[in-house]
CHARMM internal coordinates of N, CA and C (Angstrom, degrees):
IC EDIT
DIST 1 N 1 CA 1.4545
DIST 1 CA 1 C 1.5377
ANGL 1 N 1 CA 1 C 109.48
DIST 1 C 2 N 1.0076
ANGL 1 CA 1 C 2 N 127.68
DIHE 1 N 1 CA 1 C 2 N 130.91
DIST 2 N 2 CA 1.4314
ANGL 1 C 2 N 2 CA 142.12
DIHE 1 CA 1 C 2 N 2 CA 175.64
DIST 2 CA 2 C 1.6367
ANGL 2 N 2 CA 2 C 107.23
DIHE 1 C 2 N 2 CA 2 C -97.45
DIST 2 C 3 N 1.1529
ANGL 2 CA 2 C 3 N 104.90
DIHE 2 N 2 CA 2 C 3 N 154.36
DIST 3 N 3 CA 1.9412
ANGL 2 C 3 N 3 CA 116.99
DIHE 2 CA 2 C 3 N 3 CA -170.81
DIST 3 CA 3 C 1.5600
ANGL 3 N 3 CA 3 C 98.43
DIHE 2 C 3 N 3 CA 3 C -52.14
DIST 3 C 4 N 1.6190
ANGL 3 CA 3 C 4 N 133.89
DIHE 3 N 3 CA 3 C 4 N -29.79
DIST 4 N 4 CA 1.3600
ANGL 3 C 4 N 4 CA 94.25
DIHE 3 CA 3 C 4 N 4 CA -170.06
DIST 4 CA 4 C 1.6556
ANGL 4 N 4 CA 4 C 111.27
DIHE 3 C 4 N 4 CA 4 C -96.74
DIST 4 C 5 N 1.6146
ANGL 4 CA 4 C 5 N 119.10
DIHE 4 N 4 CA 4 C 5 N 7.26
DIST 5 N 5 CA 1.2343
ANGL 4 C 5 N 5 CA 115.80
DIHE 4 CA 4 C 5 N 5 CA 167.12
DIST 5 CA 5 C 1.4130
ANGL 5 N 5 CA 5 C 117.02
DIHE 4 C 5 N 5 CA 5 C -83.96
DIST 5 C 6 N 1.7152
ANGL 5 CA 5 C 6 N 112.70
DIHE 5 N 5 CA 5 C 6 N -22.45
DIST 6 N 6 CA 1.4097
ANGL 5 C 6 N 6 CA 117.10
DIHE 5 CA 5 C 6 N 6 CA 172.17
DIST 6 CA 6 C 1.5609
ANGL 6 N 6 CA 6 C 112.07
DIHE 5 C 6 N 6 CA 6 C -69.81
DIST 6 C 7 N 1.2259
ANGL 6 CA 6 C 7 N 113.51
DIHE 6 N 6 CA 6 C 7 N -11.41
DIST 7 N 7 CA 1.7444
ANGL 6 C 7 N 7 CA 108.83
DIHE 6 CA 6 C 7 N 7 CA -169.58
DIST 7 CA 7 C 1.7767
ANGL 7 N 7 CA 7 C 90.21
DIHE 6 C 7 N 7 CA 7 C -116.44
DIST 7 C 8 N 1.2688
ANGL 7 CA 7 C 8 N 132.03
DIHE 7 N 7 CA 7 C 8 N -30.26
DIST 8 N 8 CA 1.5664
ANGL 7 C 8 N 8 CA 116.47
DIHE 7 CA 7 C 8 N 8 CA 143.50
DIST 8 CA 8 C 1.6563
ANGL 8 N 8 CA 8 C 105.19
DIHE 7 C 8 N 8 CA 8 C -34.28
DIST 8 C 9 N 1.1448
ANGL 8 CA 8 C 9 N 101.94
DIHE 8 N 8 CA 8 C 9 N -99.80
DIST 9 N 9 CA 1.6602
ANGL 8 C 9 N 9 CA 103.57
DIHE 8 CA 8 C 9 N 9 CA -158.22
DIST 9 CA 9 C 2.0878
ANGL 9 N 9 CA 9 C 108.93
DIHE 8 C 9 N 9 CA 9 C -45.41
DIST 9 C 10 N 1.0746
ANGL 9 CA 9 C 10 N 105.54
DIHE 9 N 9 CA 9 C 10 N -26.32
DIST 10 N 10 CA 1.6721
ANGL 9 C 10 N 10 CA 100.90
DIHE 9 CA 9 C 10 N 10 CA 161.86
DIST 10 CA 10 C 1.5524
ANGL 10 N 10 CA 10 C 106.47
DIHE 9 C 10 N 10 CA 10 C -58.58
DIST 10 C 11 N 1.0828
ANGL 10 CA 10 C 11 N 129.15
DIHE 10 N 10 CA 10 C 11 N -46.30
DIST 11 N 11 CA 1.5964
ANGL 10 C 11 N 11 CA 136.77
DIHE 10 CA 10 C 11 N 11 CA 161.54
DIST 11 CA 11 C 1.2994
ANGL 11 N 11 CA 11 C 115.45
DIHE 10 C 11 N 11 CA 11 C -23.35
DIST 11 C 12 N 1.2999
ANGL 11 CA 11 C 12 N 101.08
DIHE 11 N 11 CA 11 C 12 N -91.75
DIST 12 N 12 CA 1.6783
ANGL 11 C 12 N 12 CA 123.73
DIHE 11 CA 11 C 12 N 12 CA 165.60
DIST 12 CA 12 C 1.2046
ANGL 12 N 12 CA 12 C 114.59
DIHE 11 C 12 N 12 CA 12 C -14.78
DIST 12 C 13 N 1.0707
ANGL 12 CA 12 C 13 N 100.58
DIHE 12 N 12 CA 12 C 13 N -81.60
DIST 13 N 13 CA 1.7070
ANGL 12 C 13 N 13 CA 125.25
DIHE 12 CA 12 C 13 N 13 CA -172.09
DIST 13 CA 13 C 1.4744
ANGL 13 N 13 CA 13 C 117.66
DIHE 12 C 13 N 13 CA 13 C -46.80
DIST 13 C 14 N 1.6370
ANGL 13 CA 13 C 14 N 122.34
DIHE 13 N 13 CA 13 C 14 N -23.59
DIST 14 N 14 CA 1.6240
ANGL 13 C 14 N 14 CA 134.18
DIHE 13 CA 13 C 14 N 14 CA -155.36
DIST 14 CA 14 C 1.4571
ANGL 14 N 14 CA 14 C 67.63
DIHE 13 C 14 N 14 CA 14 C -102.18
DIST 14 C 15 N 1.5841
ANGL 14 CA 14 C 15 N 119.53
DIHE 14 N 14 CA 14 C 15 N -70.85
DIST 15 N 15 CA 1.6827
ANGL 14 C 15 N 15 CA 123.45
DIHE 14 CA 14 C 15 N 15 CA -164.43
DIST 15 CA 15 C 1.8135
ANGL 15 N 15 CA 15 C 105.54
DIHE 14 C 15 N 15 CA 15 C -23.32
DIST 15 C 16 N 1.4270
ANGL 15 CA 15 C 16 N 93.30
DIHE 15 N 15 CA 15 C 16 N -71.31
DIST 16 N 16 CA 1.6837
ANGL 15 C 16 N 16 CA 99.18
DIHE 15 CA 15 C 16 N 16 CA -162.16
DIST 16 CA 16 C 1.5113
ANGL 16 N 16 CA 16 C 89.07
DIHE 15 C 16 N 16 CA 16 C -57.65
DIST 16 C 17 N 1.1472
ANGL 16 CA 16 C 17 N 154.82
DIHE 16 N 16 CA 16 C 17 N -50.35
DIST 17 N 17 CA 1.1767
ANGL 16 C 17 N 17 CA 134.46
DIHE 16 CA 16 C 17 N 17 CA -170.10
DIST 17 CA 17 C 1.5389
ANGL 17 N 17 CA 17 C 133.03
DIHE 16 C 17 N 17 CA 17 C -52.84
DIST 17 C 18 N 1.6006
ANGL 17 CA 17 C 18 N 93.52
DIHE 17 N 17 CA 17 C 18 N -40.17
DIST 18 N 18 CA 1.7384
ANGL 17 C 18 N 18 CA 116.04
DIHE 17 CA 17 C 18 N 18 CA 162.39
DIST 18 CA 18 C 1.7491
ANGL 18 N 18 CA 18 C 101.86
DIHE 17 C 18 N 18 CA 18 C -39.20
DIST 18 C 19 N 1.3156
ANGL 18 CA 18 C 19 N 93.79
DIHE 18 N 18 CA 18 C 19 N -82.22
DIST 19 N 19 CA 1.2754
ANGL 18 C 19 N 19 CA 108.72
DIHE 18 CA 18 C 19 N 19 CA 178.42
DIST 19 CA 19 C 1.6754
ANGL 19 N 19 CA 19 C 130.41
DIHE 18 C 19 N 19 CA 19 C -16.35
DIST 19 C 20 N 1.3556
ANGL 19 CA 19 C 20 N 103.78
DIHE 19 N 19 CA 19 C 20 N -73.17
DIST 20 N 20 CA 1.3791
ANGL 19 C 20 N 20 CA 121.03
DIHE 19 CA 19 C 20 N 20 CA 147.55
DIST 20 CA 20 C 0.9910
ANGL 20 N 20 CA 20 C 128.66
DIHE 19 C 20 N 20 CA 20 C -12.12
DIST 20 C 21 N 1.3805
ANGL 20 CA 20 C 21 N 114.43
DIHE 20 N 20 CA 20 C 21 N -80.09
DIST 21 N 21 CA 1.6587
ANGL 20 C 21 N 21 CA 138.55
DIHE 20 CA 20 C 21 N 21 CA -175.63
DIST 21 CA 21 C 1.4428
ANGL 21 N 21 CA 21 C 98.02
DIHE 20 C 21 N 21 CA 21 C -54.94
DIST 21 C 22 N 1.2588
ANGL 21 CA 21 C 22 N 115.79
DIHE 21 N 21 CA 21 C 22 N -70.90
DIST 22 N 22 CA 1.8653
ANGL 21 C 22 N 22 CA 124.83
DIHE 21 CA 21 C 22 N 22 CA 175.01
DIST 22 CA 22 C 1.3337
ANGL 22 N 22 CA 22 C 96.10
DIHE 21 C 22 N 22 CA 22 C -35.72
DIST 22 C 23 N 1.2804
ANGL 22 CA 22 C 23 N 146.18
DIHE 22 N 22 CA 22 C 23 N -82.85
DIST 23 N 23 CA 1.3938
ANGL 22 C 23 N 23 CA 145.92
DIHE 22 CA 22 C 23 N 23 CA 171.87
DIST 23 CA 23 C 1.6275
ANGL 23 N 23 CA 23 C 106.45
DIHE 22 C 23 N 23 CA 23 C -7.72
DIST 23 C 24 N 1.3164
ANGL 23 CA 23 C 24 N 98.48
DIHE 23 N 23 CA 23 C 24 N -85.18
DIST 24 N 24 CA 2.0377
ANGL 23 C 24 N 24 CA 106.68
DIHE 23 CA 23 C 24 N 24 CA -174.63
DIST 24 CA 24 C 1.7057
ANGL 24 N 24 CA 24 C 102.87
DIHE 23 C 24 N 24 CA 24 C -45.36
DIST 24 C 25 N 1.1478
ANGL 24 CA 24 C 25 N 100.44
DIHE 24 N 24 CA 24 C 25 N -60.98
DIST 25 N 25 CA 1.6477
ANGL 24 C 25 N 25 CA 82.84
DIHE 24 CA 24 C 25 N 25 CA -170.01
DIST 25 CA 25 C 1.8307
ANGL 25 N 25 CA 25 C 109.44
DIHE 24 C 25 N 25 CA 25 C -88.01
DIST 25 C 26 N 1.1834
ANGL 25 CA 25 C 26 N 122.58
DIHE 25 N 25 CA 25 C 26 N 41.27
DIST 26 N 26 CA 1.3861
ANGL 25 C 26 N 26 CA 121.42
DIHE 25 CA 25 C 26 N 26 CA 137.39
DIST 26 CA 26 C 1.9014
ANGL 26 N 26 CA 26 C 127.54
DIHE 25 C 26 N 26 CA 26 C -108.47
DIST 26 C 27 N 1.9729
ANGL 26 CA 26 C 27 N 79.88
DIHE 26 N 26 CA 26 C 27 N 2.30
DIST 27 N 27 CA 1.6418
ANGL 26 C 27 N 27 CA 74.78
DIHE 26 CA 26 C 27 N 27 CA 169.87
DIST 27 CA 27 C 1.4015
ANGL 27 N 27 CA 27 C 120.69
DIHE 26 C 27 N 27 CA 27 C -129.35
DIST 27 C 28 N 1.8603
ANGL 27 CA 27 C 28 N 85.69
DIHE 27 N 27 CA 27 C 28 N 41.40
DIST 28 N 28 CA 1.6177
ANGL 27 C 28 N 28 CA 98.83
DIHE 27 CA 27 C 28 N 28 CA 173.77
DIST 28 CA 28 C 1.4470
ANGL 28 N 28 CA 28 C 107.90
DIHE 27 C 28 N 28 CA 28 C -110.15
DIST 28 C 29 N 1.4274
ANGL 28 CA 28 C 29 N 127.22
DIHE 28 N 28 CA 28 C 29 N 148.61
DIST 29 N 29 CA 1.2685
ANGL 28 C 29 N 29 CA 137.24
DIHE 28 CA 28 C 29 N 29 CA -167.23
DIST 29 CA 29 C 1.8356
ANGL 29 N 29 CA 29 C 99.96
DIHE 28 C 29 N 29 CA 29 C -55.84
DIST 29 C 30 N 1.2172
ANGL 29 CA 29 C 30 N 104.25
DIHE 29 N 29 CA 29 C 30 N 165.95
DIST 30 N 30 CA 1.4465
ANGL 29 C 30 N 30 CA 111.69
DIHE 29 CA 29 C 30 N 30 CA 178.50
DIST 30 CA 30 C 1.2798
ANGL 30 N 30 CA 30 C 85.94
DIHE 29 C 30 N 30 CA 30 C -118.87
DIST 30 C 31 N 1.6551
ANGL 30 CA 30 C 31 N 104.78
DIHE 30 N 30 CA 30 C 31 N 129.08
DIST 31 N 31 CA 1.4342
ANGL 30 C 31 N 31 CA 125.74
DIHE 30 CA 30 C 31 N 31 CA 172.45
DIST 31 CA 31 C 1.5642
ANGL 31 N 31 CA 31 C 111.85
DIHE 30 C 31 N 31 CA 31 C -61.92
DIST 31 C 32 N 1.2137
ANGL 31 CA 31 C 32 N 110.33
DIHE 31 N 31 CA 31 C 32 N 146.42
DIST 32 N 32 CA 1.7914
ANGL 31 C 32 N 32 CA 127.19
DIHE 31 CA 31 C 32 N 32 CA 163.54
DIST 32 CA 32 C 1.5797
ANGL 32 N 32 CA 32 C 97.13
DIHE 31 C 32 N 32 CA 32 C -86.66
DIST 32 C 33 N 1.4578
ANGL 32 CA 32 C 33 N 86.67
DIHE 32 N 32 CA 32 C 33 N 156.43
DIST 33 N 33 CA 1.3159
ANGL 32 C 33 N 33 CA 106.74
DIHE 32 CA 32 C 33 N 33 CA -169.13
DIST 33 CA 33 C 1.9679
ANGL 33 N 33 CA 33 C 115.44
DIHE 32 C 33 N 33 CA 33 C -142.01
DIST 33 C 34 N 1.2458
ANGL 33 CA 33 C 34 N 112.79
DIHE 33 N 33 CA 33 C 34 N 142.45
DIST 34 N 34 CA 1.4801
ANGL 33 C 34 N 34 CA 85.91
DIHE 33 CA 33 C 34 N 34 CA -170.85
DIST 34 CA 34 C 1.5250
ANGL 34 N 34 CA 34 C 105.90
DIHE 33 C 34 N 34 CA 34 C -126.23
DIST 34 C 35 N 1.6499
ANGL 34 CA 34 C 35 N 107.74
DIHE 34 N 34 CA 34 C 35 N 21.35
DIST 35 N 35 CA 1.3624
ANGL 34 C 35 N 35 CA 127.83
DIHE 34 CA 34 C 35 N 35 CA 164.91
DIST 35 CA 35 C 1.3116
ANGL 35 N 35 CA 35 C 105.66
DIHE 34 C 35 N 35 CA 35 C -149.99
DIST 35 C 36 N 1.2934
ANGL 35 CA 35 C 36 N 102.14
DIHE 35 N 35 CA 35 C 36 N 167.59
DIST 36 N 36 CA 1.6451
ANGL 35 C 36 N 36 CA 110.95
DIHE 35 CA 35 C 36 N 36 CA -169.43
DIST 36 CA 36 C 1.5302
ANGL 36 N 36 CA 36 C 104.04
DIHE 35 C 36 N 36 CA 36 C -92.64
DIST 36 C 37 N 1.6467
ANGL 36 CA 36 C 37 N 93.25
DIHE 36 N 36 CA 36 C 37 N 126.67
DIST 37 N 37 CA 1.4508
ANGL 36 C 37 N 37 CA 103.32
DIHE 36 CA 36 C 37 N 37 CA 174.83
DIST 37 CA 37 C 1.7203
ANGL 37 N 37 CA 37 C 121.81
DIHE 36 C 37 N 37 CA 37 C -61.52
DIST 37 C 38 N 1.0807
ANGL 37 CA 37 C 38 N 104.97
DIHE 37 N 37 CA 37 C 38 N -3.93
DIST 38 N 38 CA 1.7878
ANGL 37 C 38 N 38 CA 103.72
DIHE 37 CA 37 C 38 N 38 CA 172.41
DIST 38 CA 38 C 1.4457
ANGL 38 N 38 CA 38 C 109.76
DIHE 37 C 38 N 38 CA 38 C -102.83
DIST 38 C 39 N 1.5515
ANGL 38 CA 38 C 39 N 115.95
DIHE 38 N 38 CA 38 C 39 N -53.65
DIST 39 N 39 CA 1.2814
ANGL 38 C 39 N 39 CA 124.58
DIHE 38 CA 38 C 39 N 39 CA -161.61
DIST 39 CA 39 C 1.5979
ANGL 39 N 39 CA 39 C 116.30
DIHE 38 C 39 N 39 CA 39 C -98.36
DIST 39 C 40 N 1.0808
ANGL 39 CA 39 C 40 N 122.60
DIHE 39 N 39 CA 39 C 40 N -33.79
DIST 40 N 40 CA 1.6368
ANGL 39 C 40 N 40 CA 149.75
DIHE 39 CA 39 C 40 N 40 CA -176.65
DIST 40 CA 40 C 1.5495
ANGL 40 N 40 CA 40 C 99.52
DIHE 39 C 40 N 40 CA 40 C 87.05
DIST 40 C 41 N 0.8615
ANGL 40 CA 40 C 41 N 123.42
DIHE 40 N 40 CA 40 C 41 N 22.11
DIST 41 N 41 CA 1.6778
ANGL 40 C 41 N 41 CA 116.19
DIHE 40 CA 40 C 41 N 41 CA 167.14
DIST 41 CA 41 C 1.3409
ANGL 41 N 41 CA 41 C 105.07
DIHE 40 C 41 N 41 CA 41 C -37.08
DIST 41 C 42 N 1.5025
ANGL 41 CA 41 C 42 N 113.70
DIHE 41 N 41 CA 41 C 42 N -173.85
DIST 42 N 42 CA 1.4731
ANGL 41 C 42 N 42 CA 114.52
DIHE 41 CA 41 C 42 N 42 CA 169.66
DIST 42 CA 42 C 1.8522
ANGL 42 N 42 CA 42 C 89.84
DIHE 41 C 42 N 42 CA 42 C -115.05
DIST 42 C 43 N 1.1301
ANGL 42 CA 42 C 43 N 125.11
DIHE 42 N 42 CA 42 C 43 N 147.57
DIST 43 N 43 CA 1.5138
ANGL 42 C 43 N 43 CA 146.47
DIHE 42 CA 42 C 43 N 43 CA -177.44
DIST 43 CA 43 C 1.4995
ANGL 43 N 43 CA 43 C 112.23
DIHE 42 C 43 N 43 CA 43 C -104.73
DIST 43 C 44 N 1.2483
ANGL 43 CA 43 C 44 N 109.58
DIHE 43 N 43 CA 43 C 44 N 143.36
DIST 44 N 44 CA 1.2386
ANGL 43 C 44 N 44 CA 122.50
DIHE 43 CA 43 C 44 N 44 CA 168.20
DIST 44 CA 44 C 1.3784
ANGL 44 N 44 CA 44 C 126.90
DIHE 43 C 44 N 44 CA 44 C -111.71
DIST 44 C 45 N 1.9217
ANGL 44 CA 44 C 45 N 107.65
DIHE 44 N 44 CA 44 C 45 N 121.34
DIST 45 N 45 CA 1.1403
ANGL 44 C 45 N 45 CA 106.82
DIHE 44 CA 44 C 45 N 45 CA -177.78
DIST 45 CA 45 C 1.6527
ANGL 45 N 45 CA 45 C 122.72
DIHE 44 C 45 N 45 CA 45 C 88.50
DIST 45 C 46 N 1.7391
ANGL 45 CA 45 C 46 N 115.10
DIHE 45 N 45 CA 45 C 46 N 19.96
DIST 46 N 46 CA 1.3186
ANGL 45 C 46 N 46 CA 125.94
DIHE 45 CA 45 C 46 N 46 CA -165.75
DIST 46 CA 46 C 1.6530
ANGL 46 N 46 CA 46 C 119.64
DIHE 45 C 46 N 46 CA 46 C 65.32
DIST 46 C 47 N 1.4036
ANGL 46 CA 46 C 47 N 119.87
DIHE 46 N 46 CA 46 C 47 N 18.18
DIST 47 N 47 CA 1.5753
ANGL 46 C 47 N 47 CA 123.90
DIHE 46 CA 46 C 47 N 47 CA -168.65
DIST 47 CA 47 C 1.3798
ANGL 47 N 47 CA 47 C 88.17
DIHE 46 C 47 N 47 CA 47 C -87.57
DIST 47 C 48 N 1.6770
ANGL 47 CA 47 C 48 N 95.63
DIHE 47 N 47 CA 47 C 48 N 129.12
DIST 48 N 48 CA 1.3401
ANGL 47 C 48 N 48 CA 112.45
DIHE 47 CA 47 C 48 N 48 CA 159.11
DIST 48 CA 48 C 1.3533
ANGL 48 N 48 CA 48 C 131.70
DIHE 47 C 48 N 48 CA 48 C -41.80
DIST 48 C 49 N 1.6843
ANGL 48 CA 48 C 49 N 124.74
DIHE 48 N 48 CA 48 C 49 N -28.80
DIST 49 N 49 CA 1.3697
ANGL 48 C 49 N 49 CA 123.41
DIHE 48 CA 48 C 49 N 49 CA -158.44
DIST 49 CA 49 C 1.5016
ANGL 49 N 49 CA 49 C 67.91
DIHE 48 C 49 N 49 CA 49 C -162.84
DIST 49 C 50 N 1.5896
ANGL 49 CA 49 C 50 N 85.73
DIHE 49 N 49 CA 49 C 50 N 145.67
DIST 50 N 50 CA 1.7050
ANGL 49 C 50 N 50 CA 123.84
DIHE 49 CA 49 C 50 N 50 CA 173.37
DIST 50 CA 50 C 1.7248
ANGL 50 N 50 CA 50 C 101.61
DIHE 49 C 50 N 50 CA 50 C -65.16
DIST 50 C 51 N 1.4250
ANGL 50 CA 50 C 51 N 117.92
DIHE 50 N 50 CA 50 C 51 N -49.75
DIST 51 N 51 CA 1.5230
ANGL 50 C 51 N 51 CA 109.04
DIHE 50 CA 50 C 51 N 51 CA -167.01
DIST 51 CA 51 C 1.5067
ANGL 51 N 51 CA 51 C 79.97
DIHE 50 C 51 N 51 CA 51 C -163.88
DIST 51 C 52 N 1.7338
ANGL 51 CA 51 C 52 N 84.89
DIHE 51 N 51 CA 51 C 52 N 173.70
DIST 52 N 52 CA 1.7150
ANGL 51 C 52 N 52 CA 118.07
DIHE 51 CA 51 C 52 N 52 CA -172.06
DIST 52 CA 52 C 1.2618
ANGL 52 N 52 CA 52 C 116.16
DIHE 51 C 52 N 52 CA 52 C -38.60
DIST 52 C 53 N 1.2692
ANGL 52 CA 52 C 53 N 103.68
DIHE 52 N 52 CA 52 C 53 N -48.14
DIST 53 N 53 CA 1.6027
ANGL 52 C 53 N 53 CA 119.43
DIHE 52 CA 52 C 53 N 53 CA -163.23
DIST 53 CA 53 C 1.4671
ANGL 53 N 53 CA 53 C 93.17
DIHE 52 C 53 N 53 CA 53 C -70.94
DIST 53 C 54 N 0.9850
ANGL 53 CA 53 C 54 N 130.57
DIHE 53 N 53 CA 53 C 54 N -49.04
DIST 54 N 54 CA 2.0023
ANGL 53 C 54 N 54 CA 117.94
DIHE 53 CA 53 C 54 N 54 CA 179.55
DIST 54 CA 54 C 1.1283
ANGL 54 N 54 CA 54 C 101.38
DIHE 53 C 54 N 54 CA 54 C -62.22
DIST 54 C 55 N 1.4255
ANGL 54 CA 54 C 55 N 141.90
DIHE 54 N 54 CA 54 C 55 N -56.74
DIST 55 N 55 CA 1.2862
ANGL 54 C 55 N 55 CA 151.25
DIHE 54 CA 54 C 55 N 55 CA -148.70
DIST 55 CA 55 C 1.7186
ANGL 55 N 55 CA 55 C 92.39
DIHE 54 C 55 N 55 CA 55 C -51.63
DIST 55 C 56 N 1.7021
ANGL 55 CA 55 C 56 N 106.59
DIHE 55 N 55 CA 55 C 56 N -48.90
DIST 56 N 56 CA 1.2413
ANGL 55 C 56 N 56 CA 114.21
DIHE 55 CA 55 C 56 N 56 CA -174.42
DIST 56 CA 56 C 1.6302
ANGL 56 N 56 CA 56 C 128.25
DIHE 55 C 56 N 56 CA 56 C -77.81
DIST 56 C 57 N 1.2779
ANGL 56 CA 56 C 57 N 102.37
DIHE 56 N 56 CA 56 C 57 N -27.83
DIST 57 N 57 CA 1.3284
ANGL 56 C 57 N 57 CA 119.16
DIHE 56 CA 56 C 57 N 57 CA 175.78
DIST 57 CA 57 C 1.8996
ANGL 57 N 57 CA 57 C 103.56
DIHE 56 C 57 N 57 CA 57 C -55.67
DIST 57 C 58 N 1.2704
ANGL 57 CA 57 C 58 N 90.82
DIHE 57 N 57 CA 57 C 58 N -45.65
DIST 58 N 58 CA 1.8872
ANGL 57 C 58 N 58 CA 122.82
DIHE 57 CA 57 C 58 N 58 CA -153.80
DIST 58 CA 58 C 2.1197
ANGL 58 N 58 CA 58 C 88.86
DIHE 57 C 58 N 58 CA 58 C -57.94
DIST 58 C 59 N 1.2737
ANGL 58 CA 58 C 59 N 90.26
DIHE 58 N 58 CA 58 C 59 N -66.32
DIST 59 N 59 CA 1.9356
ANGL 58 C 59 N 59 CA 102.86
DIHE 58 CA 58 C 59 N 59 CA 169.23
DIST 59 CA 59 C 0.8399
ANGL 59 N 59 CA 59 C 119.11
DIHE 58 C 59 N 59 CA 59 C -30.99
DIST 59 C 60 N 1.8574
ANGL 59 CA 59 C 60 N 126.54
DIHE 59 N 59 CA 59 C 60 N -73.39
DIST 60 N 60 CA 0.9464
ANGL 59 C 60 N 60 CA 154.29
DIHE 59 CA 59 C 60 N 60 CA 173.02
DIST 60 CA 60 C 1.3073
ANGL 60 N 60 CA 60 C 126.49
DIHE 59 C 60 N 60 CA 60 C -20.81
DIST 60 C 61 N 1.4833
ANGL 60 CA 60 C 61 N 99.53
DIHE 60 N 60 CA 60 C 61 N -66.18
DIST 61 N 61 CA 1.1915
ANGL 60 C 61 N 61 CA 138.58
DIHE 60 CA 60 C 61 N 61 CA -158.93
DIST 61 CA 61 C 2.2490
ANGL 61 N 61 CA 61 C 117.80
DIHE 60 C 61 N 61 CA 61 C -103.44
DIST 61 C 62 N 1.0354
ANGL 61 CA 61 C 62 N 74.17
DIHE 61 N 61 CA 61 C 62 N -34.38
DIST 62 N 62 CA 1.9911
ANGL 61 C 62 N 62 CA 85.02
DIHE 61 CA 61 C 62 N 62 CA -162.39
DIST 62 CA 62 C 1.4642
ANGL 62 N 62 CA 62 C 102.22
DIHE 61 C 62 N 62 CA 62 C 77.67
DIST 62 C 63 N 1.5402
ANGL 62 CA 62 C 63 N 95.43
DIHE 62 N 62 CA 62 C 63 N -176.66
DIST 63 N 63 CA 1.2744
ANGL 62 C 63 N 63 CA 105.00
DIHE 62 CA 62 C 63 N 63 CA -179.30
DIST 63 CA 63 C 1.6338
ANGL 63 N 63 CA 63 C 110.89
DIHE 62 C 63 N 63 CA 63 C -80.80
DIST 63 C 64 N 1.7811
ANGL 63 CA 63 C 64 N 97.23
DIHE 63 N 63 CA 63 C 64 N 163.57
DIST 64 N 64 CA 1.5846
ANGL 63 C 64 N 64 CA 90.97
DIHE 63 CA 63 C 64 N 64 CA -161.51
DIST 64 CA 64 C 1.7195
ANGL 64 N 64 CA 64 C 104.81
DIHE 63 C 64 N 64 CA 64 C -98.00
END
COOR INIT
IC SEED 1 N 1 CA 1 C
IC BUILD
């Protein structure tokens, strides 16, 4: 194997791990919340964000 099949399979190998990881934590519950993770409002009903506009900020942005 020569360096650019070793940095292929370094490729590969990070990929399937991506993959993976994305997998487990999409089949972990999404936390309730009883303030808004962008703004600290108070939330209704365990919603992460008071309204759209955080929801979007929150994406956008990450947490602050």
């Amino acid at each position: 194997m020569d360096e650019v099949d070793v940095a292929n399979a370094q490729v590969e190998m990070n990929e399937k791990r991506s993959i993976r990881y994305a997998r487990q934590m999409a089949n972990k519950p999404i936390p309730k919340s009883e303030t808004c993770l962008w703004c600290g409002s108070e939330t209704v009903d365990g919603a992460r964000w008071c309204d759209r506009d955080c929801c979007n900020h929150w994406e956008r942005y990450g947490s602050q």
